[in-house]
C-alpha positions as CSV (number, residue, x, y, z in Angstrom):
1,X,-15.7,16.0,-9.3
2,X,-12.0,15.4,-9.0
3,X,-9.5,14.7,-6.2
4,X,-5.7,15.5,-7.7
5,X,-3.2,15.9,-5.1
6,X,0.9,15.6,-5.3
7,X,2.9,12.6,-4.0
8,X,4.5,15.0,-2.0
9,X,1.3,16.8,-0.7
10,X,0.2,13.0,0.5
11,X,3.4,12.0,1.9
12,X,3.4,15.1,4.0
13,X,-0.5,14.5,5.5
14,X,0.7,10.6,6.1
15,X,3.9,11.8,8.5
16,X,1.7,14.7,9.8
17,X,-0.9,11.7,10.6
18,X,1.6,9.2,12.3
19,X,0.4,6.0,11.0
20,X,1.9,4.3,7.9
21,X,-1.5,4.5,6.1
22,X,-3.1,7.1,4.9
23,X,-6.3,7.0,3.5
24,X,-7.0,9.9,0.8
25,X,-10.2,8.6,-1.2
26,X,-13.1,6.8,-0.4
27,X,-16.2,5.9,-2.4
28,X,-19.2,3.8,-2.3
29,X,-17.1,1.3,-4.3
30,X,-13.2,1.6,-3.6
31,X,-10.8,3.6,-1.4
32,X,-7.2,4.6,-2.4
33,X,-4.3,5.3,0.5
34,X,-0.4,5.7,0.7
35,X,1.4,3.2,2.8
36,X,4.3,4.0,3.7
37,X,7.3,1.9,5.0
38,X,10.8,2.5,6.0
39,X,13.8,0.6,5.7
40,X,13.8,-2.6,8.0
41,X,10.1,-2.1,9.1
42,X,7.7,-5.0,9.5
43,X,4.6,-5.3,7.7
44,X,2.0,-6.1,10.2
45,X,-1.1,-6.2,8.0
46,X,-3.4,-9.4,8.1
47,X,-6.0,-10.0,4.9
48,X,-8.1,-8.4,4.0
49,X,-12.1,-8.5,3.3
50,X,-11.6,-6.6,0.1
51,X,-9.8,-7.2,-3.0
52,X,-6.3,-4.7,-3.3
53,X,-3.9,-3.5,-5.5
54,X,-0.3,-2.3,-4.7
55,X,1.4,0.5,-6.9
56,X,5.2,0.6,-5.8
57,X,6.1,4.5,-6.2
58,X,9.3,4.2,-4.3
59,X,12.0,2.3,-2.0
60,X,12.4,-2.1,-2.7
61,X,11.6,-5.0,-0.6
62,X,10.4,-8.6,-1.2
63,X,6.5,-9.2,-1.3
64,X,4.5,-12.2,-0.1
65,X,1.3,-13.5,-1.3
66,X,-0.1,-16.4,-0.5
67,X,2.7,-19.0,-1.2
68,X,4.2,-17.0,-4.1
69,X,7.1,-14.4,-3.2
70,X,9.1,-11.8,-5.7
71,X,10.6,-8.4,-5.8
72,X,8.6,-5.0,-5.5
73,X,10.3,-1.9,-6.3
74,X,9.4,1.5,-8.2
75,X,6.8,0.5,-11.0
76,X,5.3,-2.5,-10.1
77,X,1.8,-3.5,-9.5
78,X,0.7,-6.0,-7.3
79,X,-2.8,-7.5,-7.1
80,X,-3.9,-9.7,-4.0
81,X,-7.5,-11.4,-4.0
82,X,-9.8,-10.8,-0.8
83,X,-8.6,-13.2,1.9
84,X,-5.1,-14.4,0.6
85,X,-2.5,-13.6,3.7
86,X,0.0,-10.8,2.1
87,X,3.0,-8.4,3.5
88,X,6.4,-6.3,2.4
89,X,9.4,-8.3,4.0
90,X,13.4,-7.2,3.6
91,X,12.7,-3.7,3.2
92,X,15.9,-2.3,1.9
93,X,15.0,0.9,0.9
94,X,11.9,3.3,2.3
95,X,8.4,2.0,0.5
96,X,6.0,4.6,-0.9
97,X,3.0,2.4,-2.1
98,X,-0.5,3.6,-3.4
99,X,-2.9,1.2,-1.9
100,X,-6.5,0.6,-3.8
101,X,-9.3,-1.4,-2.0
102,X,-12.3,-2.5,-4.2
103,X,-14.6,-2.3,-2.1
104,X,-13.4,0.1,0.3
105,X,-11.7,-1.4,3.2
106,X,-13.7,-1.6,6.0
């Protein structure tokens, strides 16, 4: 079975949702979302029980893990170990980021 869907078809469902995240997969063994950020937003999210990765699609900001910090911006791809304290900070530009949880996040 396949799930293909456009950026644009998930941005819309994540503003018609409200909420910066929005999950669009889930399985027994990951689940995949778009978080979305604007421009001076803060990042409010703690750690997390599962291990992630981050796909920057659009926008720029700094990004924190753990004691290490660098730039994010269209491209990149971030990976953060269960339990290591993480978040987007100086968000210059509005952040579009695919969002994979191995496990799924519970």
């Amino acid at each position: 079975m396949m799930d293909a869907r456009t950026l644009s078809d998930l941005a819309r469902e994540q503003e018609d949702g409200g909420r910066p995240y929005f999950e669009f997969i889930r399985s027994q063994s990951m689940s995949v979302g778009l978080y979305v950020l604007e421009a001076g937003a803060v990042d409010k999210q703690s750690p997390h029980f599962e291990d992630e990765i981050y796909i920057v699609l659009e926008g720029h900001s700094r990004f924190t893990a753990g004691n290490r910090t660098r730039d994010a911006g269209p491209g990149d791809t971030i990976s953060v170990p269960a339990g290591v304290p993480h978040r987007f900070h100086d968000i210059t530009e509005k952040l579009r980021v695919i969002v994979v949880f191995a496990p799924p996040e519970t």
